[in-house]
C-alpha positions as CSV (number, residue, x, y, z in Angstrom):
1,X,96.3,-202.0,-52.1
2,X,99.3,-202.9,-50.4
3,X,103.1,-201.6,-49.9
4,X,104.4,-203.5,-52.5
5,X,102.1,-202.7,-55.3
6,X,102.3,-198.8,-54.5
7,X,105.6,-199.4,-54.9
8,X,105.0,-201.1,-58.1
9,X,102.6,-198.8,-59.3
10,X,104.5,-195.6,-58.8
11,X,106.5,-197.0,-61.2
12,X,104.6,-197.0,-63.7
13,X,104.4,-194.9,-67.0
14,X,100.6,-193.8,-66.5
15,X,99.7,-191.0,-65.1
16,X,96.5,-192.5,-63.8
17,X,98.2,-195.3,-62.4
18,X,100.7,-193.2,-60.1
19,X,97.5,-191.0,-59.2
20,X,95.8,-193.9,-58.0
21,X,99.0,-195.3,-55.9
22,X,99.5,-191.4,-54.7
23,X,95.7,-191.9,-53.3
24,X,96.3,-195.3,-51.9
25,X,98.7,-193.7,-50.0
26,X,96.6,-192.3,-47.8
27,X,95.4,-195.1,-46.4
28,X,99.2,-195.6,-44.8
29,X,100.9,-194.7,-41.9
30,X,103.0,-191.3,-43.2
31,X,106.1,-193.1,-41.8
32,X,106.4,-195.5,-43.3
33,X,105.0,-193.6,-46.9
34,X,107.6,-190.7,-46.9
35,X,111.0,-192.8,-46.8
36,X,109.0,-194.4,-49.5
37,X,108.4,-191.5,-51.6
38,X,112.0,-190.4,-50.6
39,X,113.4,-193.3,-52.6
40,X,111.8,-191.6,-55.8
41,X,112.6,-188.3,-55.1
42,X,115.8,-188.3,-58.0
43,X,113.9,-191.0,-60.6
44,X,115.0,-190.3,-64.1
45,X,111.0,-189.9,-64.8
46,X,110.2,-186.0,-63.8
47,X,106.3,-187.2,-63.6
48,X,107.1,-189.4,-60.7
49,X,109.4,-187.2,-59.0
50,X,106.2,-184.5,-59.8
51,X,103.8,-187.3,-58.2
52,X,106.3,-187.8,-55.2
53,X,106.5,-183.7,-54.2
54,X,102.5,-183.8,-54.5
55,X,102.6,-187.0,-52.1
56,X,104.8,-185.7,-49.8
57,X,102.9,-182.6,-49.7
58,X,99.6,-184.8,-48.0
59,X,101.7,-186.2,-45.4
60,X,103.0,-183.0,-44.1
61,X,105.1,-184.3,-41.4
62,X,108.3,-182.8,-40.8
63,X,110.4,-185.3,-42.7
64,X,108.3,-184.4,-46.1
65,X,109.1,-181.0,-45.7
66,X,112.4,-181.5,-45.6
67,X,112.3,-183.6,-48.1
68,X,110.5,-181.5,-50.3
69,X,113.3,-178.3,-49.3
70,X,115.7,-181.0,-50.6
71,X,113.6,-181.3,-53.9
72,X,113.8,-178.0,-54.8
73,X,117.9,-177.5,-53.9
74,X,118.2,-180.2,-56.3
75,X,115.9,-180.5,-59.2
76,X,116.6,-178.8,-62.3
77,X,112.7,-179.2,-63.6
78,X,110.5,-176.9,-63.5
79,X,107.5,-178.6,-64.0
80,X,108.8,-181.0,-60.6
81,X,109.6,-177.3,-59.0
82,X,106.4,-176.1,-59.4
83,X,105.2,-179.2,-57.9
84,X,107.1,-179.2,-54.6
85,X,106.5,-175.9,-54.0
86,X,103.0,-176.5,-54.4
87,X,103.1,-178.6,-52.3
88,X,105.4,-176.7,-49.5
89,X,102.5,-174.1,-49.6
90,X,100.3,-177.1,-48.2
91,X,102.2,-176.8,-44.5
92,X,101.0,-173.2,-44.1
93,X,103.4,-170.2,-43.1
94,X,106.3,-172.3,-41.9
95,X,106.8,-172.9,-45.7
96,X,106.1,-169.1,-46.6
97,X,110.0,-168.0,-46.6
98,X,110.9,-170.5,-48.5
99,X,108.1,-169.7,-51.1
100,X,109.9,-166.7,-51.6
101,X,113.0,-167.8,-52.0
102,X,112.4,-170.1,-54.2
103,X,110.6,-167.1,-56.0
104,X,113.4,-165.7,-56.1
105,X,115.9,-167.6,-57.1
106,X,114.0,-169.3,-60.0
107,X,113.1,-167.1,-62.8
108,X,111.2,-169.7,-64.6
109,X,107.8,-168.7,-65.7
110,X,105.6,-171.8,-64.4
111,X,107.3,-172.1,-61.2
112,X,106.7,-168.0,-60.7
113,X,103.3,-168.4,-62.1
114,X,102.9,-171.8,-59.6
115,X,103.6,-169.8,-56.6
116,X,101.4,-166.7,-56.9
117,X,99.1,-169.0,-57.2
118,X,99.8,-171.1,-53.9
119,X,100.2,-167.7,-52.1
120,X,96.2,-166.9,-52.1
121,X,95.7,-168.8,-49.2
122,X,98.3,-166.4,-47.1
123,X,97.4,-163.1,-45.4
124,X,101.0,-162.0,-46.7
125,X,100.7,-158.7,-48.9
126,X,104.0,-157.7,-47.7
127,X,105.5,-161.0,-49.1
128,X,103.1,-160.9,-52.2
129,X,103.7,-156.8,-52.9
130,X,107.8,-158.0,-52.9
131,X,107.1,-161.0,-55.8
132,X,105.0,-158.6,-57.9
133,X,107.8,-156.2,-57.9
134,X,110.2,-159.1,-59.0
135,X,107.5,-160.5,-61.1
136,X,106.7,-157.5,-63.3
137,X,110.9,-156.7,-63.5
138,X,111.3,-159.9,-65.1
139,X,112.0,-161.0,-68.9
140,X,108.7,-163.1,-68.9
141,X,105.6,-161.8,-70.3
142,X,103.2,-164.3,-68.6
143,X,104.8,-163.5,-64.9
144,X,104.6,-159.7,-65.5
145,X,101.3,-160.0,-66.2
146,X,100.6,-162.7,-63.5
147,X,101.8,-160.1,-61.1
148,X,99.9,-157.2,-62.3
149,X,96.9,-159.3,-61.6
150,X,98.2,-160.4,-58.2
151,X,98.2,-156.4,-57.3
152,X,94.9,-155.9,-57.3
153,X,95.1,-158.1,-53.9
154,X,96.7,-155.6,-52.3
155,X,93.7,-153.0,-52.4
156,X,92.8,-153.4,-48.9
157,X,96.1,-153.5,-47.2
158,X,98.9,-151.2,-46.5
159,X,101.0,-151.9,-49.2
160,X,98.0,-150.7,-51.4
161,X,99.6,-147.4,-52.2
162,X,102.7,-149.1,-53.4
163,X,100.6,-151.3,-55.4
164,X,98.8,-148.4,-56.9
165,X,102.7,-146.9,-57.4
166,X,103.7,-150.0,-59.9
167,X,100.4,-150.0,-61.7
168,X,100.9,-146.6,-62.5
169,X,103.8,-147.7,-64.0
170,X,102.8,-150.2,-66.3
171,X,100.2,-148.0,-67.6
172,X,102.6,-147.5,-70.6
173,X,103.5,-151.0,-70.9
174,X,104.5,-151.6,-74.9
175,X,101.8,-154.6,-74.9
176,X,98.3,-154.5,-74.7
177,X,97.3,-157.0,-72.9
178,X,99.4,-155.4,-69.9
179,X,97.8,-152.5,-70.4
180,X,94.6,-154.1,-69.9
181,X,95.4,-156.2,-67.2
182,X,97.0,-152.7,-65.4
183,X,93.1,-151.1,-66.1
184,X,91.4,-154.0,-64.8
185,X,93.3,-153.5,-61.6
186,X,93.1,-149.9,-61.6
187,X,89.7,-150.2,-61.2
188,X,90.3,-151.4,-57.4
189,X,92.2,-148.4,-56.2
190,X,90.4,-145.2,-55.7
191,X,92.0,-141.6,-55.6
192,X,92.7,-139.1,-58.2
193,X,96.2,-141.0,-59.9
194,X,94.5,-143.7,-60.5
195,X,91.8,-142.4,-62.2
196,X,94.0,-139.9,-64.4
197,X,95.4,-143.3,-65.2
198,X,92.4,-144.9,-66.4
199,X,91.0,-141.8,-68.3
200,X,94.2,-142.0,-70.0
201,X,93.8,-145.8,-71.0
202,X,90.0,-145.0,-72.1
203,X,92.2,-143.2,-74.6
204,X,94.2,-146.2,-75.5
205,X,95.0,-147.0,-79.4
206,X,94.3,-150.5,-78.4
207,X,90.3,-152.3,-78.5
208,X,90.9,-154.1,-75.3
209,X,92.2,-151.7,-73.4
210,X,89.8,-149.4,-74.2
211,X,86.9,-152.1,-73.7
212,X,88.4,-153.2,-70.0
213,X,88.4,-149.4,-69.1
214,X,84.5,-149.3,-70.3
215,X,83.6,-152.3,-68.9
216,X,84.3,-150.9,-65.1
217,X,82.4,-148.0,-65.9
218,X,79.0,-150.6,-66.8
219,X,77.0,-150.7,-63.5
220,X,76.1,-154.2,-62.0
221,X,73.7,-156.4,-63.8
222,X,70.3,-157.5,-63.0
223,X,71.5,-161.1,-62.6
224,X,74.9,-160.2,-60.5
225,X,72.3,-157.9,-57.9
226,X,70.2,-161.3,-57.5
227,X,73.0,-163.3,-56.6
């Protein structure tokens, strides 16, 4: 496929068709693709400008990062947020501070949820302990619990203890699900809080709970000792 009907095809409503121009892209020199993709970068469709972040976010050249910063300054969707930060995560631990930031100044749940998500690849618990703090203080249920599941990442580094700290604190969470999530994790850090804590949530009023707190006290099965 040629320049002209990637061009063309970009356009397009599908969502297969601009997946099969974002893989012809590849085939092409990144620059001359990323002014390409630049010229898209404020369509009035937000699933092209979502297909353009996730292009620019193959090239990885310095332009598309840049051009991807500029993305996120701008766009006021955060399903093409989500996207470009997705795809920032793609350049490795130059894009890490901006991760962050854009953590932190977007309180949206699928752009919070989005980046813990792009942050497994990154040996960055300090970075990671600081967005579960700001994940489980927020209004959203999704990211609190998002976060509380991201904690249990932290068991093997030095931040564990603080991690241990704020699950401690959502042991009385007003929502059961939390609570379960916050015993799941639990189970990951030893030491005589955390297991006051989850004698505590055996005790729970609610099934799950209860069941998640039972469920680390089963010892491996046959099948999992095979594997």
């Amino acid at each position: 496929m040629n320049l002209p009907e990637i061009d063309a095809f970009l356009e397009q409503p599908s969502p297969q068709t601009r997946m099969q121009a974002t893989a012809e892209l590849r085939r092409h020199d990144a620059d001359v693709i990323v002014p390409l993709l630049k010229q898209r970068m404020t369509h009035s469709n937000f699933a092209c400008r979502s297909f353009v972040a996730m292009a620019l976010g193959e090239q990885r050249t310095e332009e598309g990062f840049a051009a991807l910063l500029g993305m996120v300054e701008s766009e006021t969707d955060p399903n093409v947020i989500a996207e470009a930060a997705n795809a920032l995560a793609k350049f490795g631990s130059p894009a890490l501070p901006h991760l962050v930031t854009i953590f932190e100044q977007t309180e949206h749940w699928l752009v919070r949820q989005s980046l813990f998500a792009s942050l497994e690849p990154f040996d960055c618990s300090e970075q990671l302990l600081h967005l579960c703090r700001l994940g489980i203080a927020g209004k959203e249920l999704t990211v609190v619990y998002a976060a509380i599941a991201n904690l249990g990442r932290l068991r093997d580094t030095p931040q564990a203890p603080e991690a241990l700290a704020i699950l401690l604190q959502t042991v009385k969470s007003e929502y059961g699900f939390i609570r379960s999530m916050t015993a799941r994790q639990l189970r990951y850090f030893g030491g005589a809080e955390a297991e006051a804590a989850l004698a505590s949530l055996s005790q729970d009023g609610d099934h799950r709970v209860v069941g998640t707190v039972l469920e680390g006290l089963l010892p491996p099965s046959a099948d999992s000792d095979s594997l």
